[in-house]
N, C-alpha and C positions, 0 to 999 in steps of 0.2 A: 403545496409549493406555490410562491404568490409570483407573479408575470412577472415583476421583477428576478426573481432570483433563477425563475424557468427561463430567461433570457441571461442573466448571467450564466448558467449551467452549457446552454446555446454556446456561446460565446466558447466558454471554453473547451467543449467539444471540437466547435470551427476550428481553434489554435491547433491542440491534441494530432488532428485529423491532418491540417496544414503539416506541420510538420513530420509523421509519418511519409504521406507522400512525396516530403524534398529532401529524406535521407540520402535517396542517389546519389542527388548533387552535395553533398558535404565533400569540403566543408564550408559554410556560406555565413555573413557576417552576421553575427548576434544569432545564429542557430540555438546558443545554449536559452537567451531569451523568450523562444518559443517556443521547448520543451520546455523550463519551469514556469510559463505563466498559467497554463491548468491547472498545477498544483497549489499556486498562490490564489487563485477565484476559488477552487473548493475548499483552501482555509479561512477566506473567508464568508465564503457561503454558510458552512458549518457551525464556524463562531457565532454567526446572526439565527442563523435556523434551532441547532443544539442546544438546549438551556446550561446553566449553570457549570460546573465543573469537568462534564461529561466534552462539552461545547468547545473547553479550552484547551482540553488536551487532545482532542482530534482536531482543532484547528493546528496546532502545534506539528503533531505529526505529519500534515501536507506541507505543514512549512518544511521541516526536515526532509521529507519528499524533494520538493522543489530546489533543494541545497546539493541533495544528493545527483538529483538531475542536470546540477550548474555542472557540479566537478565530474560528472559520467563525458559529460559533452564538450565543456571548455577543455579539459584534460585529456579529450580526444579517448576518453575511454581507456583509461592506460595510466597513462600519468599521474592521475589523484583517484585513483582506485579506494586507494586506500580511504581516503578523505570520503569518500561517495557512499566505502561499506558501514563506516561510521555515520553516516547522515542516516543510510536507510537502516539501519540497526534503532537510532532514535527515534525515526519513522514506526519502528515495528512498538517499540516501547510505549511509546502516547498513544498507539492504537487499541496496545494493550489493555490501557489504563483508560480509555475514553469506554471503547467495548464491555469492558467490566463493569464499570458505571452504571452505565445501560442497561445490561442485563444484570443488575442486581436482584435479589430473589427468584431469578430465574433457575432451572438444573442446567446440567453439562448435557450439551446436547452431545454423547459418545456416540451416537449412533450415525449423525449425523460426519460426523469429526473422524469416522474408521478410514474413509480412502486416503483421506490428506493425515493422518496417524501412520499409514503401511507406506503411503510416499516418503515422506520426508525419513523413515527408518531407512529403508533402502537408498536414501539417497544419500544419509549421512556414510552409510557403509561405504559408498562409489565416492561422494567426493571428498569426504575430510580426510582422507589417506593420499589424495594428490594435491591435496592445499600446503607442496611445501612453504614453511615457514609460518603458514598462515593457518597451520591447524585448528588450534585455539579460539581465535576469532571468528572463525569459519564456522565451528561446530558450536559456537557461543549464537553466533549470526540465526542459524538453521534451527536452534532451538526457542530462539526469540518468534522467527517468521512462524512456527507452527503454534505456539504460545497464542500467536495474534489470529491466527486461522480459528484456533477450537474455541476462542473468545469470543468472537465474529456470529462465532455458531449459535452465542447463547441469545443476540441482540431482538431478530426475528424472530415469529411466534411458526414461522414457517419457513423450509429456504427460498429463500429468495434475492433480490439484489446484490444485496450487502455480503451473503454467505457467497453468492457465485464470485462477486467482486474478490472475496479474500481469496478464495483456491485460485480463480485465476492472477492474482499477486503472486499466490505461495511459487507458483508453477514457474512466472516470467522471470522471479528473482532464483529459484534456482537453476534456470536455464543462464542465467548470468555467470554462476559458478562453474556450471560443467562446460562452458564456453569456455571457460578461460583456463580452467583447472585438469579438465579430463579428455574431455575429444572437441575443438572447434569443429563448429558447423557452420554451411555458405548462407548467406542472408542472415546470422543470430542478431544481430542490429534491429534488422528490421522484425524478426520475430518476437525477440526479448523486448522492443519497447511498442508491438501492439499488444501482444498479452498484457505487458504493463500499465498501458493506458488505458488498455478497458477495464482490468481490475479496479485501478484508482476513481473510473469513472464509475462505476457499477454501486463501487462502495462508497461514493458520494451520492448515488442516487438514492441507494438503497437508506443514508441518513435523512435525505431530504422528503424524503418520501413518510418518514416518521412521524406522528403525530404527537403534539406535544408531550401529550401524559403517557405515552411510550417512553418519550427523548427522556422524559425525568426520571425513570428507572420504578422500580416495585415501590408502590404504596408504602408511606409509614416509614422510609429508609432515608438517614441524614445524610447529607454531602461531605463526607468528611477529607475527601482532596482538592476540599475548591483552595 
């Protein structure tokens, strides 16, 4: 990682960190602006760092990130719900699709993928039976978030940043749902968006930290989603 981009990462740590601590006080002007400016520096940190194909669609994804974080926040968490569970659904999609990249010629790390495999099972049982109306998308949502989890698994040659970054995403986005859908809990604001921001931050470290002929995936294999 070059002093520049470790001073960008700085940077958006500070914001991230800034805004956890003035939850209290919401709601304060331009709040939603300093929950999505981490998302917009790790798109494009990524973009610059990540080579080719791999590079565009995980920049993409913290864009969508950062979209879902507008409407979580201007929407007062509530009111464009909906709009937020579709932004981080496109979120989970380009992560999908940048992480597979990455780990092409790699195996399915299943071993690795068992707790976050037996969570998200038991979770879909608890919450897509109280998602009325919202079944559908819900258990469409839940299958996508673990999708991006066991993909995450394959990028490291070991776990490490990027793998803890995704379990703790899996964990904060579905404390999102049973927040809303099964049993609210006091402080899930504040819980659900520091799980969230370390994940995002962990799994931007955990790219940056990639060395290029990692970022370009298995030897001998063509880009064929750029």
């Amino acid at each position: 990682m070059s002093v520049v981009h470790a001073r960008l990462y700085g940077l958006a740590l500070v914001l991230g960190i800034a805004y956890i601590l003035l939850i209290e006080l919401q709601p304060y002007p331009l709040s939603w602006l300093l929950k999505l400016a981490p998302m917009l520096i790790y798109a494009v940190l990524v973009w610059r760092v990540i080579p080719g194909a791999a590079g565009r669609w995980l920049a993409a994804g913290y864009v969508a990130a950062a979209a879902g974080d507008f409407f979580l926040d201007y929407g007062n968490r509530d009111g464009l719900f909906r709009q937020a569970l579709i932004s981080f659904l496109l979120n989970q999609l380009a992560f999908v699709v940048g992480f597979n990249l990455l780990g092409r010629g790699r195996s399915w790390r299943w071993l690795w993928s068992l707790p976050v495999l037996a969570y998200s099972v038991l979770l879909a049982l608890w919450m897509v039976p109280a998602a009325l109306g919202l079944q559908v998308p819900v258990a469409i949502y839940l299958g996508c978030l673990l999708l991006m989890a066991v993909s995450a698994a394959r990028v490291e040659h070991s776990p490490g940043p990027l793998w803890a970054g995704a379990m703790l995403f899996v964990l904060a986005d579905s404390l999102i749902g049973l927040n809303k859908f099964v049993y609210p809990f006091e402080h899930a604001v504040l819980v659900i968006v520091s799980l969230y921001f370390s994940g995002q931050s962990l799994i931007a470290y955990g790219l940056l930290r990639l060395d290029r002929t990692a970022a370009r995936g298995a030897p001998g294999t063509v880009d064929t989603l750029a």
